[in-house]
N, C-alpha and C positions, 0 to 999 in steps of 0.2 A: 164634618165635625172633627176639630185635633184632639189631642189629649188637654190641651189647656180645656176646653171647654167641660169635655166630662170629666173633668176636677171640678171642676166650677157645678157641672150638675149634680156630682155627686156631694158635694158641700151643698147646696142648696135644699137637695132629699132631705139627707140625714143629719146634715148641721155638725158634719165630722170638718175638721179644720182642714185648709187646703194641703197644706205641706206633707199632711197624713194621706190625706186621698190620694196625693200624688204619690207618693213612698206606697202606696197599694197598689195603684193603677202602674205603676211601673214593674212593681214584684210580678203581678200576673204577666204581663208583656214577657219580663224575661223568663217565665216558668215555663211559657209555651215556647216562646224560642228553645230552651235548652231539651223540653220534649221532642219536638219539631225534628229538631236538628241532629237527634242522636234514631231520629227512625221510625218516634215514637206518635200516635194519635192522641191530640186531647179533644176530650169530648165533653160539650157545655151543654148540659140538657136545656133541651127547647129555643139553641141559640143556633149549634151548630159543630161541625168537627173539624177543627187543624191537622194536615197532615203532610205527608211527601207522597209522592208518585214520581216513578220514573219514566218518561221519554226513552222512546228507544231512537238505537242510531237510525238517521236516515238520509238520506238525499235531498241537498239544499242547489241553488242556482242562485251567482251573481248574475243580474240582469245585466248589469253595465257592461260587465265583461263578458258576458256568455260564456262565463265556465260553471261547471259543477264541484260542488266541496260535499266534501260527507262531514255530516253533521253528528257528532259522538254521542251514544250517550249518557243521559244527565237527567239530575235531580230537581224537581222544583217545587216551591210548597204551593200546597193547596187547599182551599177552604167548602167545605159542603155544606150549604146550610141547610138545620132540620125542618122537616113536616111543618112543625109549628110557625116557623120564621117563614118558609115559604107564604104558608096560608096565610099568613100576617100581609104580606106585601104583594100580595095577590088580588087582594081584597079593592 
């Protein structure tokens, strides 16, 4: 599913105009980005949680070359979905 489409479903639910739903469905996008990004978890009840976790440094191999790199480390975001959304898609 893009964002074009859940414009288009969220116009369809509620009968809110597309350009709006868009200008909604983008504010959220970037609220959780700017959360996200600064360290912080959001939490959607019954959807699931945005967040980071850090990787630690560790020992990487190029096969082609048969060397070892150490791999630094680093931040990467991550999504845990809740109880509810599991049992939804379990089912």
């Amino acid at each position: 599913m893009t964002k074009a489409e859940i414009v288009t479903r969220i116009n369809e639910r509620t009968g809110i105009e597309k350009s709006y739903a868009l200008t909604m469905v983008e504010a959220i996008m970037e609220t959780i980005k700017e959360h996200v990004t600064n360290g912080e978890s959001v939490y959607l009840r019954h959807f699931g949680t945005f967040g980071v976790i850090t990787r630690r440094e560790k020992l990487g191999r190029n096969i082609s070359k048969g060397t070892s790199i150490i791999i630094p480390e680093h931040k990467i975001p991550r999504f845990k979905p809740s109880k509810t959304l599991m049992g939804m898609i379990k089912q």
